[in-house]
C-alpha positions in Angstrom: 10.2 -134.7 37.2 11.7 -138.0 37.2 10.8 -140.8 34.6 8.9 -143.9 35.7 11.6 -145.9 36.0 12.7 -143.4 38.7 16.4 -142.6 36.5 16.1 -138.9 36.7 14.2 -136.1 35.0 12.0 -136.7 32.2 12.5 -134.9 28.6 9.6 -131.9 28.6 8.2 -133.4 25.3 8.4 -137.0 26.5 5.8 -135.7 29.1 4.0 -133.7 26.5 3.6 -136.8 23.6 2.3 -138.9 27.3 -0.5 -136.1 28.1 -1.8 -135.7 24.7 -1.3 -139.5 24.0 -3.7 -140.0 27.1 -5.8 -137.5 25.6 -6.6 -139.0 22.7 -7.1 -142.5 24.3 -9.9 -141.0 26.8 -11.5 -139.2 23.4 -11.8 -142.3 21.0 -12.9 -144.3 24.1 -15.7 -141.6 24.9 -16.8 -141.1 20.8 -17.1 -144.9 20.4 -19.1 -145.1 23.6 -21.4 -142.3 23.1 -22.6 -144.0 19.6 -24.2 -146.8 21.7 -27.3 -146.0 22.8 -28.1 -145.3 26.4 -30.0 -148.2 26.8 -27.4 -150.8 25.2 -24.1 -149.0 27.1 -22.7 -151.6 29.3 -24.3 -154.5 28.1 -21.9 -157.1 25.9 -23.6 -158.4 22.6 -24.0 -162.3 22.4 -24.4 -163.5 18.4 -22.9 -167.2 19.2 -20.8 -168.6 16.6 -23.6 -169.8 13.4 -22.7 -170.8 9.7 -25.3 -167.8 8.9 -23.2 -165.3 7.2 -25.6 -162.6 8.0 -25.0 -163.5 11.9 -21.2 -163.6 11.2 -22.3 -160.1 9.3 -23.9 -158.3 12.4 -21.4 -159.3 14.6 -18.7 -157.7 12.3 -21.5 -154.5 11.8 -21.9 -154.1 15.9 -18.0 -154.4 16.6 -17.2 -151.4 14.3 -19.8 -149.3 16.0 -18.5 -149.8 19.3 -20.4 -153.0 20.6 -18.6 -155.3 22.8 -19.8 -158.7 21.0 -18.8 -162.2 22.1 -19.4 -165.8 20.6 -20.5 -167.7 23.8 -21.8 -167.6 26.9 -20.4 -166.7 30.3 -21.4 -166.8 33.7 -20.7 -164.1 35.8 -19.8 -161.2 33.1 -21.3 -158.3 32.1 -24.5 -158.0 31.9 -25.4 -159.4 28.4 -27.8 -159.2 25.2 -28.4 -162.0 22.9 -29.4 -160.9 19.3 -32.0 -162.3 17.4 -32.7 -161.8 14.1 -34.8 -163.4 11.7 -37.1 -162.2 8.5 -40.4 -161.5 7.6 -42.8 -161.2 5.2 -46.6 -160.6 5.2 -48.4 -162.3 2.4 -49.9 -161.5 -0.2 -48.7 -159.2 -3.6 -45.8 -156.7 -3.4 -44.9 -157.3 0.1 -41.4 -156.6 1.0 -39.3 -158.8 3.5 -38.0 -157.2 6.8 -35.2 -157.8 8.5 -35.7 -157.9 12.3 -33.4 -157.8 14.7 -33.8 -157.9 18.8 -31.1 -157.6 21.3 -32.8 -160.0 24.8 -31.4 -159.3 28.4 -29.7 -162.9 29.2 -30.7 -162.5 32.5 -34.0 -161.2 32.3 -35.3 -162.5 28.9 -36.5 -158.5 28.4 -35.9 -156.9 24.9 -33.5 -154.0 25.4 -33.3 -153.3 21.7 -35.6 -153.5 18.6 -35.5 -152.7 15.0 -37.1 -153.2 11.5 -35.0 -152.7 8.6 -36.8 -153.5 4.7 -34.9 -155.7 3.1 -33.8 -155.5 -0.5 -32.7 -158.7 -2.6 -29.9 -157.0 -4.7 -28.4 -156.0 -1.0 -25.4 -158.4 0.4 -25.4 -159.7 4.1 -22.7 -157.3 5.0 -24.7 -154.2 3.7 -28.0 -155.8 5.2 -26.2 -155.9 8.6 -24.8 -152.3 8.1 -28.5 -150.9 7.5 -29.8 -152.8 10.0 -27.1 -151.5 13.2 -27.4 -148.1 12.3 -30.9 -148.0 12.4 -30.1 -149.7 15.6 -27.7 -146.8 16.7 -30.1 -144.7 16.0 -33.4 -145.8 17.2 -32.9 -148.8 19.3 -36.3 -149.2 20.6 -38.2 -148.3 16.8 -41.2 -150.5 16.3 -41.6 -152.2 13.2 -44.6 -151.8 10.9 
C-alpha cells in the first residue's frame, strides 16, 4: 500500500497507529455526543457574552459536557438555543432559592430544555453551574416545583 503522498509502500504499523487513531477520534466524538440529550443534539447553545460570572459559569459547564456554545448571534447556522437563567424564590419563611435555567429555540421561541436546580448560598457560581447542567444532562425537560 502506498503512503498518501503516493512515495511507495506504507510501514504496516504506520497503517495500524492511522486505524486505531481514527478509532478513537470516531469513539470520543460519539461518547461526548451521546451525553447530550436527544432533544438538545444538534442544536448550538447561545449564552451571549454578560459580566454575570454565573453566565460566563454555564457556558464553561455546557462546553465540558459536550455542548457546542457560542457568544453571539448568527444568521444562517445551526439551528440554535438561547439559555436563560434567572432565580427564584417564593416568599415567605424557609424558602430556598432556585436556580432556573431554559434553553429557547432562536427560531421558534419554543423551550427545548428546562430545569430547576435549589440553590445553596455556601455554593460558588462554577459549582452552581455544574449542578445545574447535569441535572440538565440528565433530565432536560424536568419541571420545577
Amino acid at each position: 500500500m502506498a503512503d498518501p503522498v503516493g512515495r511507495g509502500p506504507t510501514h504496516p504499523g504506520v497503517r495500524a497507529f492511522r486505524a486505531g487513531a481514527a478509532a478513537v477520534c470516531v469513539w470520543t466524538t460519539a461518547c461526548g455526543a451521546s451525553r447530550i440529550p436527544a432533544s438538545l443534539r444538534g442544536y448550538d447553545i447561545l449564552v451571549e457574552q454578560a459580566v454575570d460570572p454565573q453566565a460566563a459559569e454555564l457556558a464553561r459547564a455546557m462546553q465540558e459536557h459536550g455542548f457546542r456554545v457560542r457568544r453571539a448571534v448568527r444568521g444562517g447556522s445551526r439551528p440554535t438555543a438561547a439559555l436563560i437563567s434567572f432565580t427564584f424564590q417564593e416568599t415567605g419563611p424557609g424558602a430556598a432559592p432556585w436556580l432556573y435555567l431554559r434553553l429557547a429555540d432562536t427560531r421558534t421561541g419554543a423551550i427545548v430544555g428546562a430545569v430547576a436546580i435549589p440553590l445553596d448560598s455556601a455554593l460558588t457560581p462554577r459549582a452552581r453551574a455544574d449542578a445545574a447542567v447535569r441535572a440538565l444532562v440528565a433530565a432536560p425537560r424536568a419541571t420545577p416545583p
